[in-house]
N, C-alpha and C positions, 0 to 999 in steps of 0.2 A: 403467550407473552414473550417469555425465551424465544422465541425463533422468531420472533419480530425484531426484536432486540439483537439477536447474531445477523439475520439481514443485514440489519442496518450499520452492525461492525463491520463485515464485510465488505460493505458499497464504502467507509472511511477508508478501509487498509487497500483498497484498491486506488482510491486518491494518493493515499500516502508513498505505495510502493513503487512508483516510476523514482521518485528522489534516492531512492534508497539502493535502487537500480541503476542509477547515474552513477555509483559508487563502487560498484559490483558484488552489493549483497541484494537481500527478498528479505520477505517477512510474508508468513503464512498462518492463517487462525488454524487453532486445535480446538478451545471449546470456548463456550460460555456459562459460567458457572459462577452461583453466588455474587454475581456482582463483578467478579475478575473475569476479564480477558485474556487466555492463555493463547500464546500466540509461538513459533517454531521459527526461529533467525537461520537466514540461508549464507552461504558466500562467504563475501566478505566482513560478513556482518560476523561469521562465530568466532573470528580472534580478533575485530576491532576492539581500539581502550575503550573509545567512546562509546559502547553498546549501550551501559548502562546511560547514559547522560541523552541518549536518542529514544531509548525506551521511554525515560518518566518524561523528560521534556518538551519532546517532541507527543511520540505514537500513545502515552498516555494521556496527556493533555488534551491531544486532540481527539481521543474517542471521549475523554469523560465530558467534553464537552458538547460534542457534536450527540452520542448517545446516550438518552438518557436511560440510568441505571447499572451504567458502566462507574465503577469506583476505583480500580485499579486494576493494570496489566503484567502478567507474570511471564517469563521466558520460558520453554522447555522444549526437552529435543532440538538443541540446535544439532543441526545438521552444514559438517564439511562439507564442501564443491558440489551443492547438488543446487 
């Protein structure tokens, strides 16, 4: 069921990440676990203000909707210029 469920995170964050790319950051899944999507901010994206406000807004919104059993998205390992 898990790996049904990360697929399908997956094929979302691959929608999502060209917009985020237009900006000069990424976003990359690390796991699925309990319900949370842990996911690795690239670029631009680890010293944006806005990360927080595109996290829940944006890239949480749209997996807990789009996935079901997706409840919320956490940050880790962002990674500088890579």
């Amino acid at each position: 069921m898990e790996q049904n469920i990360e697929s399908k995170v997956k094929e979302v964050l691959d929608k999502i990440r060209p917009f985020l790319q237009n900006d000069g950051g990424d976003i990359e899944f690390v796991e699925f676990k309990d319900g949370i999507v842990y996911v690795s901010v690239l670029g631009a994206c680890v010293d944006c203000i806005g990360l927080d406000s595109t996290i829940r807004d944006g890239v949480e919104l749209i997996l807990m909707e789009e996935v079901e059993g997706v409840i919320g998205v956490e940050v880790v390992n962002s990674q500088a210029n890579q």
